[in-house]
N, C-alpha and C positions, 0 to 999 in steps of 0.2 A: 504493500500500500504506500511506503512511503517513496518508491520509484514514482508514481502517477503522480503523486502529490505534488513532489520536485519537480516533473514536468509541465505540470501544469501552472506554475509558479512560476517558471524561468523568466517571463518576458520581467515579472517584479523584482525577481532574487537579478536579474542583469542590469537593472536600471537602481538598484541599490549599490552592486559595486562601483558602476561608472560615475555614482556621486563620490563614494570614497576617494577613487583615483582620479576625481576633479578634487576635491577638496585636496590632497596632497600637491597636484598638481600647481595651487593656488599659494601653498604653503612654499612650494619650493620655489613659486616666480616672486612673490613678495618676499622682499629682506624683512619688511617692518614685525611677519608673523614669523615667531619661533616655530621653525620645523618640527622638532621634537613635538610640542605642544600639540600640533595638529595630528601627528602621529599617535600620539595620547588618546587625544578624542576619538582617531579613525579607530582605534583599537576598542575601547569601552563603545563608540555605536556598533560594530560588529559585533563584539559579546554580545549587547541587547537584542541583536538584529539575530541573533543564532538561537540566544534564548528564546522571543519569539516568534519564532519558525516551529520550536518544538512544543511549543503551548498549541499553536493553533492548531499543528500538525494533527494530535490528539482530540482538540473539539471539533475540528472540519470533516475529520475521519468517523469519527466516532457512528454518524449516523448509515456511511456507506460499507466499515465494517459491518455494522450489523444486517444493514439489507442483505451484505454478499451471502449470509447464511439466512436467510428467508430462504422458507420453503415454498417449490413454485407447485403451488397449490391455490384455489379460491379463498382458502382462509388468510385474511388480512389483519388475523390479530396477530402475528406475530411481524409483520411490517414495524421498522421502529419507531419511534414518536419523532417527529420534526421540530427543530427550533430554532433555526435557522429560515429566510427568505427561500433562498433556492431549495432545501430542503423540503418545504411545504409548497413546491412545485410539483418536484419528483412524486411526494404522497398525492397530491391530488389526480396527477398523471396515473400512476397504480390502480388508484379508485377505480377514476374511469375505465382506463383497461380493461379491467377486470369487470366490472360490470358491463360493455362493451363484450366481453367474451363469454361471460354465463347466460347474457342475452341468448345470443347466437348458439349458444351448445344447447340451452333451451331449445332453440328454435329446430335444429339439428337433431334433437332427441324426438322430438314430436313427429318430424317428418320422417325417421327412421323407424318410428312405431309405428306410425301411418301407413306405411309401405309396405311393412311386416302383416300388418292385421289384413291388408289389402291381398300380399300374395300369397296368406292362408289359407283366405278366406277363398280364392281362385282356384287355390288348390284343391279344397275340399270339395268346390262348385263339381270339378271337372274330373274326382271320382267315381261322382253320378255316372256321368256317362260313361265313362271308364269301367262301372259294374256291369251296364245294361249290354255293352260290346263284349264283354268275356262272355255276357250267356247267349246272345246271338251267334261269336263265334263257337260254341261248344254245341249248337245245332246245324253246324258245318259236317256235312255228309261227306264231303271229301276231305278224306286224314292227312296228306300231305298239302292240301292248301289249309287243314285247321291248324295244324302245327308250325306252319310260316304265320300265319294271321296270332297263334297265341304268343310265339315269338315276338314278332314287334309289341305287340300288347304289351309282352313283359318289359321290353326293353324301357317305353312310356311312362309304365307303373312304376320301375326300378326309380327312371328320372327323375317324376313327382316326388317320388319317395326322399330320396336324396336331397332334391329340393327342399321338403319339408321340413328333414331334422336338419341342413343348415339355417333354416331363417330360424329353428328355434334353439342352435348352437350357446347364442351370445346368455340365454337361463338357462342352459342346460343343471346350472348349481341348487336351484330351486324347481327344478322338478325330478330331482335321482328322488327314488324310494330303494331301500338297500332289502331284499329280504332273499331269503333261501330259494334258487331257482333251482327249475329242474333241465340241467345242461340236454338231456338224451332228449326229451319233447320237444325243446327249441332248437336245439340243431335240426330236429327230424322234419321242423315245420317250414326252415328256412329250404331243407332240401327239397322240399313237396312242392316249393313254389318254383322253383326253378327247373323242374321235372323234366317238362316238357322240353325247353332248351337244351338241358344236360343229353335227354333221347335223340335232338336233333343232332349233338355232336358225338355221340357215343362215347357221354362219358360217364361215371360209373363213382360210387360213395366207397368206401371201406371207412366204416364206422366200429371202432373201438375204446370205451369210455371207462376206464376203472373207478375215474369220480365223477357219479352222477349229479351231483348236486355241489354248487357255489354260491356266495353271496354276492350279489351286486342286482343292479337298475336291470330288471327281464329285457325293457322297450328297450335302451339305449345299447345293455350288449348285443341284441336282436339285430340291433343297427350294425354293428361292427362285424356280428359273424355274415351278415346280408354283402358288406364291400366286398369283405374278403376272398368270398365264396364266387359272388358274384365276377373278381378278375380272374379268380380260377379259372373259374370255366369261360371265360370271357379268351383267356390267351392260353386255352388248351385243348388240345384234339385226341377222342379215342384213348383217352386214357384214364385210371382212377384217380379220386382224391384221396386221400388218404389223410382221417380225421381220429387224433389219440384225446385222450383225457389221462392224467395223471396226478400223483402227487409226489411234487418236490420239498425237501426240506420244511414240509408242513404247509406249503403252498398248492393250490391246485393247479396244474399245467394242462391249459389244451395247446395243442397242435397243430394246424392245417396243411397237408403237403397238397402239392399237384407239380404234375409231372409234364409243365407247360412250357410258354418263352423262356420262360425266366429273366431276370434283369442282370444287365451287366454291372461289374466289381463300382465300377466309376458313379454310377446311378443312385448305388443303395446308400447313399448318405444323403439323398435328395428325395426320395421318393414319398418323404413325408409333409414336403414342403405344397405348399399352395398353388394348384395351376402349375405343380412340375410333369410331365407327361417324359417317357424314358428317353434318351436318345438314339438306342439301336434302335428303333422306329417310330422317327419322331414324326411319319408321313400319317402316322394314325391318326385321322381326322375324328373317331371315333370317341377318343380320348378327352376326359376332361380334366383331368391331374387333379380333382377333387374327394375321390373316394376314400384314398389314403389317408389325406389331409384331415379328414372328417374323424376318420377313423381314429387318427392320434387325438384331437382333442379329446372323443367320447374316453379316451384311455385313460387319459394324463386326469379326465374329470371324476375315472373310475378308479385311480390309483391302480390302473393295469399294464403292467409293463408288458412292451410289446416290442418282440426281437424278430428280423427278417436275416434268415439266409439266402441265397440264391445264386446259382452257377446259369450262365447263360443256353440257352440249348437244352437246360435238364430240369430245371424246375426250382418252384421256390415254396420255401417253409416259413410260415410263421408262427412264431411260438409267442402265446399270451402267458404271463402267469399271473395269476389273483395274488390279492393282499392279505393276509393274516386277517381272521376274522376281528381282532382288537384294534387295526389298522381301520376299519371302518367307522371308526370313532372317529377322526381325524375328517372324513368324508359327511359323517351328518353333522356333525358341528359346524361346519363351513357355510 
């Protein structure tokens, strides 16, 4: 602080010396004044001039040290008190700011619940229709146009679906319910929806579960075994899944292998990022680099660690582990 101060001073602390070295200057052109004398005095105003530099130094500071630790936050009680002119500029400038910006983040909040309740509400308009086409398509007499027609269906439904648990991401903290799920009926139910797809690519479950039952939110892990399952079979041909249940070190471990693309080495530390779509095929228009994305939040909000291997060409595993049943504490408090 005291570097800025000094600079911001210099035009005064420069025109302070050049009186000194006029006043000696004046000393040494007149005989009539003792040199020494004038010496005398340059010397006691300099003391005084030094002494108050460090006085002011302290009161001029005093109120921009303390702002420099204000927290940049809407709360303005801890802004320091002004007592100075310019000082009681800066506070009224902060004010305004700040109310100037609560305005707008108000205004910002409104229009972002706005949107949310609007593209809800869209969404749920547009499962209507969405129910009345799955039962027209299932009185589809031909089985290889009902199975293209329940295919796109699905792909639609997966979309909305994914649609829906993002706009309602940003509460996900306020609507977990933590209770005893039954792992073997919700995998079995996610695999039932996608049936028909898996038929069209010939591909096939191997379902192994030692621990049927874990704690966490049914709908939101519902969610997460739905992405997963869903790229599985999304980037694999003719071949099985292969789905474990286990328990590690007191924790439950599920599994998911498939035996698909796979991602390559360089990818997998991005593939949880936002809108990252892989780059061994990044011509997939298909692709929304979302699924994954979603999937770590619903984790990170479930306390579920979630580890990906993956060899390019052979396929890829993901391993979820749960949290310690006491670890859930942690999760409803929040």
């Amino acid at each position: 602080m005291i570097k800025p101060f000094l600079k911001e001073r210099l035009s005064w602390i420069g025109f302070f010396i050049f009186t000194q070295f006029f006043v000696l200057l004046v000393g040494y052109l007149d005989a009539s004044i003792p040199f020494k004398s004038m010496l005398y005095i340059v010397f006691l105003t300099s003391l005084f001039f030094i002494m108050f530099i460090i006085v002011r130094y302290h009161q001029e500071t005093r109120f921009y040290r303390e702002l420099k630790h204000h927290s940049h936050s809407f709360d303005l009680t801890t802004v320091p008190e002004a007592k100075y002119a310019f000082e009681r500029i800066s506070t009224d400038m902060i004010h305004q700011q700040n109310d100037t910006y609560k305005r707008q983040l108000d205004e910002l909040h409104t229009r972002v619940e706005r949107d949310m309740d609007d593209t809800l509400s869209w969404i749920h308009e547009v499962k209507t229709p969405l129910t009345t086409m799955q039962l027209i398509i299932d009185r589809v007499e031909d089985t290889e146009l009902r199975a293209q027609l329940m295919y796109e269906w699905l792909r639609i439904h997966l979309l909305l679906d994914q649609q829906l648990h993002q706009r309602r991401m940003p509460f996900i903290r306020n609507d977990l319910y933590i209770e005893k799920t039954n792992l073997e009926s919700l995998l079995f139910q996610e695999i039932k929806a996608l049936k028909l797809w898996c038929m069209q690519k010939g591909i096939g479950f191997d379902v192994n579960l030692q621990e049927t039952e874990v704690l966490t939110d049914a709908k939101w892990f519902a969610f997460m075994v739905r992405q997963i399952l869903t790229n599985a079979v999304k980037y694999s041909e003719a071949s099985d899944i292969v789905i474990e249940g286990c328990s590690e070190n007191e924790r439950c471990v599920l599994i998911i292998e498939d035996h698909g693309r796979g991602i390559d080495a360089k990818d997998l530390p991005r593939i949880f990022d936002q809108g990252f779509t892989n780059t061994s095929a990044h011509h997939d228009k298909a692709a929304t680099g979302m699924g994954l994305y979603l999937t770590k939040q619903v984790a990170d909000s479930l306390h579920i660690d979630i580890q990906v291997a993956s060899t390019l060409g052979k396929g890829t595993t993901f391993k979820l582990t749960f949290p310690k049943e006491n670890d859930f504490v942690h999760i409803t408090s929040m």
